[in-house]
BALUMDO-448465 format. One record per residue: residue number from 1; x, y, z of N, C-alpha, C in turn; residue in one letter. Coordinates in steps of 0.05 Angstrom, whole numbers, plus 5000, padded with zeros to 4 digits. Each point is the difference from the previous one (the first is absolute). Layout:
# residues N
{NUM {X Y Z} {X Y Z} {X Y Z} "A"} ...
END
This chain:
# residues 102
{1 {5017 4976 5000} {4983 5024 5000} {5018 5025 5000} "X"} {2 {4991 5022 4973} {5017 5017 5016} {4987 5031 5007} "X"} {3 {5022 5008 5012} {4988 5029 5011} {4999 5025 4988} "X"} {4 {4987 5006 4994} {4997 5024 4976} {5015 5027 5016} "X"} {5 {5023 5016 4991} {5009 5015 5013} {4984 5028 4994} "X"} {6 {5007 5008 5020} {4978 5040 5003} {5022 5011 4983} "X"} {7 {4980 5022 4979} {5015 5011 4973} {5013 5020 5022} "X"} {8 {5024 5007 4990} {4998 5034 5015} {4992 5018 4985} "X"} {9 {4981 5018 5012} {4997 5027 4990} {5013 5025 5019} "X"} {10 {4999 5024 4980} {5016 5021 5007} {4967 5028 4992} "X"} {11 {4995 5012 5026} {4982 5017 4984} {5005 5023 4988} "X"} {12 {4987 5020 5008} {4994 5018 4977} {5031 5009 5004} "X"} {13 {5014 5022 4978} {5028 5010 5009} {5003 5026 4980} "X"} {14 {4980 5018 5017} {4999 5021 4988} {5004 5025 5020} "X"} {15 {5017 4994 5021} {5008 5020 5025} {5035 4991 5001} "X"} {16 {5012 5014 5011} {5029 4987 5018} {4991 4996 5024} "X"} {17 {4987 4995 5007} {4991 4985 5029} {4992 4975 4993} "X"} {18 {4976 4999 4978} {4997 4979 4984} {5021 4973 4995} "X"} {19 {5019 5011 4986} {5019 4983 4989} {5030 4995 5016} "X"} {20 {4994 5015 5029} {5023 4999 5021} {4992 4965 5010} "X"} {21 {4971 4998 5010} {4978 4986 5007} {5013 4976 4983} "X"} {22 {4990 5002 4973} {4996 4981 4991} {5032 4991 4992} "X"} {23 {5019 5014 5007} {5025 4987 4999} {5006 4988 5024} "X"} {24 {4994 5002 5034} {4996 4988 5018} {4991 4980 4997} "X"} {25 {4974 4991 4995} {4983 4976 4994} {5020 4987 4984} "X"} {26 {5011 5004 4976} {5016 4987 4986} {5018 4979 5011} "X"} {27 {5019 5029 5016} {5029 4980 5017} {4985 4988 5011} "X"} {28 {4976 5000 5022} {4989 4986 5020} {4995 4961 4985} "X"} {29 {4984 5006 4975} {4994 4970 4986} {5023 4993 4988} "X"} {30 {5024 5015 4999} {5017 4981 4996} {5018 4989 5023} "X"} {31 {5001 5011 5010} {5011 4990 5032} {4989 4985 5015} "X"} {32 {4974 4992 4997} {4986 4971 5009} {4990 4990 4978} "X"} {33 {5016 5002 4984} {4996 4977 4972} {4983 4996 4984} "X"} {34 {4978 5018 5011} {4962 5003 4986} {5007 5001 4964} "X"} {35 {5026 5022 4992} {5012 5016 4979} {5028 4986 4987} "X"} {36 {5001 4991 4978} {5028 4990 4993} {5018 5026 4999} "X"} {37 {5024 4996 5004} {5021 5016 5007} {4997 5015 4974} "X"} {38 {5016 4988 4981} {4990 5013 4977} {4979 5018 4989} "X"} {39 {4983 4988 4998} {4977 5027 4994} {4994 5022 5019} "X"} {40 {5003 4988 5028} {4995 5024 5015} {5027 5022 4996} "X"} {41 {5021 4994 4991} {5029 5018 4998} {4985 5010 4978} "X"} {42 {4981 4998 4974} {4996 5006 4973} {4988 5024 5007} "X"} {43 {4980 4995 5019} {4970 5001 5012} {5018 5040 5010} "X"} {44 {5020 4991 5026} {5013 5024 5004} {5010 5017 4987} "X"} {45 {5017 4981 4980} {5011 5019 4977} {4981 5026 4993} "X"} {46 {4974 4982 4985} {4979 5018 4987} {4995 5021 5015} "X"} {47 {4989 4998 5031} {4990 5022 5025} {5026 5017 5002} "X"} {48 {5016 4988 5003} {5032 5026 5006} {5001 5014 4978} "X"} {49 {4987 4992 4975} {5015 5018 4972} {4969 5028 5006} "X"} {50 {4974 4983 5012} {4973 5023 4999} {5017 5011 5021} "X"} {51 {5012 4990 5023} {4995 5015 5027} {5020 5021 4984} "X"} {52 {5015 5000 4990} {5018 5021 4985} {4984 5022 4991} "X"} {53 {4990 4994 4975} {4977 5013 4986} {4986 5019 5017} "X"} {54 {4979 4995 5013} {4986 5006 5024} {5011 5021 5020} "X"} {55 {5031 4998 4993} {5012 5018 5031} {5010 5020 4971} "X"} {56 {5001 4994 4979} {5014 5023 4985} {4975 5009 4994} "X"} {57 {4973 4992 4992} {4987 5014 4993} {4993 5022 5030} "X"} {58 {4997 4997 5017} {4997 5005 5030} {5009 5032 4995} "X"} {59 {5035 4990 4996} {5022 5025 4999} {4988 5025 4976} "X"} {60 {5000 4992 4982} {4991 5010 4977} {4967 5026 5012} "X"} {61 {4987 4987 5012} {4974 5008 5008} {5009 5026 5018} "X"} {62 {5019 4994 5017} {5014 5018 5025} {5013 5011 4983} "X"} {63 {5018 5003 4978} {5013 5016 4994} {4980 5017 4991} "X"} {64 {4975 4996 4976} {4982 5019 4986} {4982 5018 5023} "X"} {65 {5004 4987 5015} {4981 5017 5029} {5020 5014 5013} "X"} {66 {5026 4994 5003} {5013 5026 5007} {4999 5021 4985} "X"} {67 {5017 4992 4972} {4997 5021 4985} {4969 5021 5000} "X"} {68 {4983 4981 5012} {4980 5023 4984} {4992 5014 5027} "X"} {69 {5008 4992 5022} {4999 5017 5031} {5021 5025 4994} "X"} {70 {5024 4995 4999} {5017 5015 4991} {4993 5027 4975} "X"} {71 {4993 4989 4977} {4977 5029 4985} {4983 5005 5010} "X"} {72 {4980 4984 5014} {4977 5018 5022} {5014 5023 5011} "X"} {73 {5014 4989 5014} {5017 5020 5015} {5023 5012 4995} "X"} {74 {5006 5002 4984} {5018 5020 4977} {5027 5001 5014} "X"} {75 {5002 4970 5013} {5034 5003 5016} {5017 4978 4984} "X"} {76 {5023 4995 5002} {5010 4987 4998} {5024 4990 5030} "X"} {77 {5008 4987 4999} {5012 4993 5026} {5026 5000 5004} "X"} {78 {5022 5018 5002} {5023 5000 5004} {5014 4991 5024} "X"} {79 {5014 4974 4998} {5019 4988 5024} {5027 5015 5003} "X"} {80 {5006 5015 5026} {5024 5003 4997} {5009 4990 5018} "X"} {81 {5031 4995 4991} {5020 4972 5022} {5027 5015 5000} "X"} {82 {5010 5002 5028} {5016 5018 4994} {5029 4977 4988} "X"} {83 {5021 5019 4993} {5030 4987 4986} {5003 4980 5008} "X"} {84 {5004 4996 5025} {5013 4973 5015} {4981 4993 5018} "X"} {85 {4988 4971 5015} {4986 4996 5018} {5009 5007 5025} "X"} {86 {4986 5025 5012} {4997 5018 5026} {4986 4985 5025} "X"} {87 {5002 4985 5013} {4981 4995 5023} {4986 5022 5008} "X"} {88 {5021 5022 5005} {4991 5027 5013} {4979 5019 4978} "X"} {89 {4995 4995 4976} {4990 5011 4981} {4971 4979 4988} "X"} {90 {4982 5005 5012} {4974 4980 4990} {4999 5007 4971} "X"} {91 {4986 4985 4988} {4990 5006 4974} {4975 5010 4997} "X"} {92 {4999 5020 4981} {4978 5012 4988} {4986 5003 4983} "X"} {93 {4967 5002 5001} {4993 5000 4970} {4986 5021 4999} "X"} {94 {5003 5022 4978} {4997 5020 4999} {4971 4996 4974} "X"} {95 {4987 5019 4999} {4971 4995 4983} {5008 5028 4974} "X"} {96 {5014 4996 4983} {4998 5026 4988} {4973 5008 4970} "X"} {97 {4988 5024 5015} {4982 5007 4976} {4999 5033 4986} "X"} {98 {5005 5003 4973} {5004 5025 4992} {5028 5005 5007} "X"} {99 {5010 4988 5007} {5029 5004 4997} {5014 5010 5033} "X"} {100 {4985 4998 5012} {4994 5010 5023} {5000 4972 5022} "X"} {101 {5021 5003 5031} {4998 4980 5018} {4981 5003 5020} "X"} {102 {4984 4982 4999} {4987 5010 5026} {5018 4989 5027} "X"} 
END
């Protein structure tokens, strides 16, 4: 007689929370053997190349939303650091607009 093994599924993977999840579950069925080594390494491969994707598209989103806080607000953000690293000298970030420091 034999025993019909449980398919794995992976659900939906349209978040990085999503597909953090469903790369957990992964290692988990292959580490009690539910998952052949193999496919579940395939299985990761695929989720690590989205979890990529997903964190660049992320960045991409944060970058277009700064920029457009930044023209709202008609600043741009100037770091200044002084010559050499000062303990005694914090760093500053100065907001310059119109040409002008506040």
């Amino acid at each position: 007689m034999e025993t019909k093994q449980k398919q794995f599924r992976i659900t939906r993977l349209a978040t990085l929370g999503q597909v953090i999840k469903a790369l957990g579950k992964t290692i988990r069925a292959m580490s009690d053997g539910s998952l052949d080594s193999q496919v579940g390494a395939r299985i990761c491969h695929g989720l690590g190349v989205l979890r990529a994707c997903l964190e660049t598209q992320k960045l991409e989103q944060l970058e277009a939303r700064m920029a457009e806080i930044s023209r709202l607000l008609g600043a741009r953000p100037v770091v200044s650091f002084p010559p050499s690293i000062n303990h005694e000298t914090p760093l500053s970030i100065n907001r310059e607009t119109n040409g002008h420091i506040d």
